[in-house]
C-alpha positions in Angstrom: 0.0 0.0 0.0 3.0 2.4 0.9 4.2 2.2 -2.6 1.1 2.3 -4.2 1.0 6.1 -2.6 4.3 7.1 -4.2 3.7 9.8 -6.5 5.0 7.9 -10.4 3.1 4.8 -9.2 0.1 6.1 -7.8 -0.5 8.0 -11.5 -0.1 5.1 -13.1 -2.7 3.0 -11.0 -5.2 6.1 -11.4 -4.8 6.2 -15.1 -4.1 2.1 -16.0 -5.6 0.1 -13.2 -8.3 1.5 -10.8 -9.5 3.9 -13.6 -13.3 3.4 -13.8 -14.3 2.3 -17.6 -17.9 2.1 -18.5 -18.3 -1.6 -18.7 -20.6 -1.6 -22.1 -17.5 -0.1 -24.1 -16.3 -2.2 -26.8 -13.1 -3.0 -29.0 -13.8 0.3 -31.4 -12.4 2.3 -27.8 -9.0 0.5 -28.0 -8.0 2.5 -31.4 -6.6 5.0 -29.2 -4.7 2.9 -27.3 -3.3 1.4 -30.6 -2.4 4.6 -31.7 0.1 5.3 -28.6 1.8 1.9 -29.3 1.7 2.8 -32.9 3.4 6.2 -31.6 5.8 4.6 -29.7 7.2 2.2 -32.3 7.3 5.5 -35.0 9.5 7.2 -32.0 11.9 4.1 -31.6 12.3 3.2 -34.9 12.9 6.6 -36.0 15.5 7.0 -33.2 17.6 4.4 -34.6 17.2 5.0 -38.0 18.5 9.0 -37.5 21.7 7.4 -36.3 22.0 6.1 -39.8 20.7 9.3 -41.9 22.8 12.2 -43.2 20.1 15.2 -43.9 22.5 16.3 -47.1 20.8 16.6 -50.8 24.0 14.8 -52.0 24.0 12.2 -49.4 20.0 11.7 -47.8 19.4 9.5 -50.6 22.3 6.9 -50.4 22.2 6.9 -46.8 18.6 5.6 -46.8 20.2 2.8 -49.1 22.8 2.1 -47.4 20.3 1.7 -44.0 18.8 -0.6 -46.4 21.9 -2.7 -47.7 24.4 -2.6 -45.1 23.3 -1.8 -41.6 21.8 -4.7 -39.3 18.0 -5.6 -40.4 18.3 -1.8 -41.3 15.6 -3.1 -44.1 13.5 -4.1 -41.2 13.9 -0.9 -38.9 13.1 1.3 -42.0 10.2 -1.0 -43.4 8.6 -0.8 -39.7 8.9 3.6 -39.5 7.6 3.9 -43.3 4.6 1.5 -42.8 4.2 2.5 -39.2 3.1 6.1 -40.3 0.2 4.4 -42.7 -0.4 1.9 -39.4 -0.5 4.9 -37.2 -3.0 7.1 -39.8 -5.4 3.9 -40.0 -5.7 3.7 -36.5 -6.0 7.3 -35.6 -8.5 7.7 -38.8 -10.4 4.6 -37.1 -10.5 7.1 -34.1 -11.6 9.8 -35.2 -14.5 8.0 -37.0 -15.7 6.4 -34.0 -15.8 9.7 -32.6 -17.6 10.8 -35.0 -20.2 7.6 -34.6 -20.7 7.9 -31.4 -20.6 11.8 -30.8 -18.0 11.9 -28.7 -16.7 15.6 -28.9 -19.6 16.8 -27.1 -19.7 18.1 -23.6 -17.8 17.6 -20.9 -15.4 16.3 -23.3 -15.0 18.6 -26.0 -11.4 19.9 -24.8 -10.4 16.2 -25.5 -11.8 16.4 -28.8 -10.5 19.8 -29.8 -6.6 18.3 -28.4 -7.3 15.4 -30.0 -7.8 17.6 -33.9 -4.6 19.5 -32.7 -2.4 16.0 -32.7 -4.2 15.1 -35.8 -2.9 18.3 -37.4 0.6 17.7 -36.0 0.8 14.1 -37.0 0.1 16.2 -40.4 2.9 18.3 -40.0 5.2 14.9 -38.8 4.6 12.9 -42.0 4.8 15.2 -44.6 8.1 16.4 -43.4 8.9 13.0 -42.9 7.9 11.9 -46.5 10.4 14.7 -47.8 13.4 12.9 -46.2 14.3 10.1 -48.1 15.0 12.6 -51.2 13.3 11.0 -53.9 11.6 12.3 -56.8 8.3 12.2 -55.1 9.9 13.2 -51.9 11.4 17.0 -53.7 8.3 17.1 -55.7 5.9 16.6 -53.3 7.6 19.3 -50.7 7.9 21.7 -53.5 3.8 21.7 -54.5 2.9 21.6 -50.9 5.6 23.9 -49.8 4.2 26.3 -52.8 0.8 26.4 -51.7 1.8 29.3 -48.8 2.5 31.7 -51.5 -1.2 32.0 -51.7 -1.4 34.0 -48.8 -1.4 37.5 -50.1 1.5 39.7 -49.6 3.4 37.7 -47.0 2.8 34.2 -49.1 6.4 34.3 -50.9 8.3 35.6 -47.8 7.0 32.6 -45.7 8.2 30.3 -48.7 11.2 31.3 -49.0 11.7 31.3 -45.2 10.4 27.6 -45.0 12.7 27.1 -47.7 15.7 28.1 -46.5 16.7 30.1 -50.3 15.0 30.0 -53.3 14.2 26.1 -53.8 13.7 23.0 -52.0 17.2 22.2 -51.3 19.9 21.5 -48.9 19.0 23.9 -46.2 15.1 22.6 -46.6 16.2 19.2 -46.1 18.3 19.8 -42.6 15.4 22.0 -41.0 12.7 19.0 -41.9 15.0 17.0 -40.4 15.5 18.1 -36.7 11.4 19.4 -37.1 10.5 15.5 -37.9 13.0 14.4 -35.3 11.2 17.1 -32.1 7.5 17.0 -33.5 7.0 13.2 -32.6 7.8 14.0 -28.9 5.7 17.1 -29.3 3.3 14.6 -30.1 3.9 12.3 -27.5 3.5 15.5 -24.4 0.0 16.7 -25.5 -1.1 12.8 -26.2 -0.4 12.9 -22.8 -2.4 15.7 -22.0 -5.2 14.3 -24.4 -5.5 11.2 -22.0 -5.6 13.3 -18.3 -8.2 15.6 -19.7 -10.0 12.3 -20.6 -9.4 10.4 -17.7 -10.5 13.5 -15.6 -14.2 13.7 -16.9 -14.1 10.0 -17.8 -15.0 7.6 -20.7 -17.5 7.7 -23.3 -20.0 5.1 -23.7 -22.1 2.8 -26.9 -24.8 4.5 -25.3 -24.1 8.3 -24.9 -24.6 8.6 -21.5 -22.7 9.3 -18.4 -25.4 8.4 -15.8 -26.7 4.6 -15.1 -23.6 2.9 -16.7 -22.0 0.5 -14.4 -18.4 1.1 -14.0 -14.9 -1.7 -13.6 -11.8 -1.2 -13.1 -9.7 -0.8 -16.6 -7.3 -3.5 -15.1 -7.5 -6.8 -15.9 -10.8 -6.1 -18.1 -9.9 -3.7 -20.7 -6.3 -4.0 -20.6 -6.8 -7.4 -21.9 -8.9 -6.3 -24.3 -6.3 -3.8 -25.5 -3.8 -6.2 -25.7 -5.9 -8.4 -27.5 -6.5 -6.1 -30.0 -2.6 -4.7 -30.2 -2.5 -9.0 -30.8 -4.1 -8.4 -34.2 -3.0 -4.7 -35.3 0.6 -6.5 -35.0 -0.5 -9.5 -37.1 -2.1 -6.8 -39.7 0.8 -4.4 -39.4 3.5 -7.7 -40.3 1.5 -8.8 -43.2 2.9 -4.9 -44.9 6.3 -4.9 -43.2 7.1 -8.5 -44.3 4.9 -9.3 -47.6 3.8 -6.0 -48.4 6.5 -3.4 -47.8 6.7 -0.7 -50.7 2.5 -1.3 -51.7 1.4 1.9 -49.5 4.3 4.2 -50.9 5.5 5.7 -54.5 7.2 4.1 -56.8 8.7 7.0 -57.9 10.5 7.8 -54.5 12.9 4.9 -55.5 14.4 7.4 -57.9 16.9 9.8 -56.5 15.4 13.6 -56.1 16.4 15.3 -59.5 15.0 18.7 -59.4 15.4 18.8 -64.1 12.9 15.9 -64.0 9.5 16.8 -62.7 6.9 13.3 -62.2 3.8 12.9 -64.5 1.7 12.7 -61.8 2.9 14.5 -58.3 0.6 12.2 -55.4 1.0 12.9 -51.5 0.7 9.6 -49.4 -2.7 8.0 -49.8 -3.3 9.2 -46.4 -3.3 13.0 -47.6 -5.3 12.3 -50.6 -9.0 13.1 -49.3 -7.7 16.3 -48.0 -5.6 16.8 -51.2 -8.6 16.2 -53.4 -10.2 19.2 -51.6 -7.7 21.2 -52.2 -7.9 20.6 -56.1 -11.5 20.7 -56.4 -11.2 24.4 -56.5 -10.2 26.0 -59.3 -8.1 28.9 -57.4 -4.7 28.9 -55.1 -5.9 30.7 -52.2 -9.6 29.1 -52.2 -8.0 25.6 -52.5 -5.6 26.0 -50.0 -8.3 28.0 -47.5 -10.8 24.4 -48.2 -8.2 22.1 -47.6 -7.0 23.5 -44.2 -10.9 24.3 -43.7 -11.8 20.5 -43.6 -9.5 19.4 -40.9 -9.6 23.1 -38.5 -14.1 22.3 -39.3 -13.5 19.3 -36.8 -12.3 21.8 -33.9 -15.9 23.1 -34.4 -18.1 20.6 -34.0 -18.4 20.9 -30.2 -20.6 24.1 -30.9 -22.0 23.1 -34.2 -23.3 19.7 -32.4 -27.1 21.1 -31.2 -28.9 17.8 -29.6 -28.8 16.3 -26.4 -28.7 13.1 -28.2 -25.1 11.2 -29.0 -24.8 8.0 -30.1 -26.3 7.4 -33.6 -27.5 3.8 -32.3 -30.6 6.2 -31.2 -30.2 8.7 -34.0 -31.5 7.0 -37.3 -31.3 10.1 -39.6 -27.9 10.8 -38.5 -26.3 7.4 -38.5 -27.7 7.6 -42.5 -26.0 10.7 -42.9 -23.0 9.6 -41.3 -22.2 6.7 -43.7 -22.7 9.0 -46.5 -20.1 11.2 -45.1 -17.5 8.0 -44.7 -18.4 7.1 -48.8 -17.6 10.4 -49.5 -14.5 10.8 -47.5 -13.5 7.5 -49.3 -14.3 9.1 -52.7 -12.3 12.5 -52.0 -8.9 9.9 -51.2 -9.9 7.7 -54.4 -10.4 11.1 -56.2 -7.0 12.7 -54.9 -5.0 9.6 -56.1 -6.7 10.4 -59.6 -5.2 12.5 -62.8 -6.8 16.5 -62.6 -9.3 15.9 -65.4 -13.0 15.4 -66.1 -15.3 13.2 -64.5 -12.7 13.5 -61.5 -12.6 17.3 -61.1 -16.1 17.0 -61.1 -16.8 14.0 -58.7 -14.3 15.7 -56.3 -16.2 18.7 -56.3 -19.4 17.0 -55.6 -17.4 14.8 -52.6 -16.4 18.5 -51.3 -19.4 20.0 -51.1 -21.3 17.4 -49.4 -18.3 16.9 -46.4 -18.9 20.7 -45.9 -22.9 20.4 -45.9 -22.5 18.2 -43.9 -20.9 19.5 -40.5 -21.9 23.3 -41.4 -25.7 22.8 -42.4 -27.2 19.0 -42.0 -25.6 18.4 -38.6 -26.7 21.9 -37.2 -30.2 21.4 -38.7 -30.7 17.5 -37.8 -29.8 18.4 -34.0 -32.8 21.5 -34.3 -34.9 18.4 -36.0 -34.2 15.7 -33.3 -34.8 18.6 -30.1 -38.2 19.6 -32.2 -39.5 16.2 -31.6 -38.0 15.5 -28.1 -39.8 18.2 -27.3 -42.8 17.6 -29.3 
């Protein structure tokens, strides 16, 4: 008992063992403990693998091969980080979509929410930067046409450029500052994850049935920590099957071509996991309006707190919304099929469509559905 007082351990028995869990929760709750582990391995892996890298334009390139050819199961430490950040995106995608399901950025637990966007958006930040540092053609070409979309912003656009830049191009000075940004943001990440689970553990879980009253309560250990570890059983097993069968299907082809900055791809792609977001931006036949969509749909999720209006939260009670829901999942599909897809007609078009209805729906059909489903409460 003495030692379970001591400071460390008695957080860790508040948080991990005696921590009351709803007992009706199921396994879609463990995706955010998969994405810590899948946080943890990204952090490892990328530890050892930055003892291998040189962040030089001349060099970057041929160091990742030699990680590859010549260090010890270097091939399996840099097949682990580059699927890990497509493991770590399914899971937190997974996340946020149960969130979504079940409502669960409403109050008292909106500030966990609203953190929660805030990793999203530095996990963002993490890969992209990430993606630039193998220097491959897709690697220079992708940082250049994301890089470039920050001259939209009038006046000051092209200043900010060429400060992200480092000079006048992508190039060597680029390539260190991504470098030590990739290396700090992950433990950035790691802090306010932290944060993210004390605010949630403060006010307490969420529940299949939206309610915080008349749910009967157990301790998270041995019951859900099994379950977690059951399910980190099979997120391993899926995770293997790309690492050791399956290692270059999620990434470029073209990224196995060293950066050559005369050469310019046929068809510039971010990783699939930016497509939806990327299909945004191109659905909009101007700069500043694509750029101001693209960073609309993920900053639109902070929002949702206030632009939630019904006391009801899980969609199990909610047939309208759970309808509407699926339609917004197709379309988010769509938008990352769309974004992997050449810029011409019918895609420009279905992407437009697929944009239009993700904004309907959390600006208008969410706001008006929650004044519909309080009507007849009341009614």
């Amino acid at each position: 008992m003495r030692l379970i007082k001591r400071p460390a351990i008695s957080i860790i028995n508040n948080h991990l063992i005696d921590y009351p869990t709803p007992i009706n929760i199921h396994y879609a709750w463990s995706f955010g403990f998969l994405a810590s582990m899948s946080l943890i391995i990204q952090i490892l892996t990328g530890i050892f693998l930055a003892m291998h890298y040189t962040p030089h334009i001349d060099l970057a390139f041929a160091s990742v091969e030699h990680v590859m050819r010549n260090v010890n199961y270097g091939w399996l430490l840099r097949y682990i980080h580059s699927n890990g950040a497509s493991m770590f995106f399914i899971v937190v995608y997974l996340h946020i979509f149960r969130g979504l399901y079940f409502s669960s950025y409403t109050k008292p637990r909106h500030w966990v929410w609203v953190i929660g966007v805030i990793i999203f958006l530095l996990m963002i930040i993490t890969a992209f930067i990430g993606y630039v540092l193998p220097w491959g053609q897709m690697s220079l070409w992708g940082a250049t046409v994301i890089t470039n979309l920050v001259s939209a912003i009038p006046v000051i656009g092209d200043s900010i450029v060429t400060w992200l830049w480092g000079g006048f191009s992508v190039d060597n000075a680029t390539l260190n500052r991504f470098f030590s940004l990739h290396y700090l943001l992950p433990f950035v990440i790691a802090a306010i994850s932290l944060v993210h689970i004390a605010i949630l553990h403060q006010d307490g879980s969420g529940n299949p049935l939206g309610i915080d009253s008349n749910v009967d309560k157990v301790s998270m250990f041995p019951y859900f920590i099994y379950k977690d570890f059951l399910g980190l059983v099979f997120f391993m097993v899926f995770f293997s099957l790309f690492v050791y069968f399956f290692p270059n299907i999620l990434g470029h082809s073209d990224n196995y071509i060293e950066a050559n900055p005369m050469i310019t791809p046929s068809h510039i792609v971010p990783e699939w996991y930016f497509l939806p977001f990327y299909a945004i931006l191109r659905s909009i036949p101007h700069k500043l309006g694509g750029v101001i969509a693209m960073v609309s749909a993920i900053l639109i999720l902070i929002l949702l707190p206030w632009i939630h209006s019904t006391e009801l939260r899980s969609s199990r009670f909610r047939p309208a919304y759970k309808f509407l829901y699926w339609i917004m999942v197709g379309c988010c599909l769509t938008l990352g099929w769309i974004g992997g897809m050449p810029v011409e007609e019918p895609f420009i078009f279905i992407g437009q469509v697929a944009s239009i209805y993700y904004f309907t729906y959390f600006l208008i059909l969410l706001p008006l559905l929650g004044k519909l489903e309080r009507f007849l409460l009341e009614f």
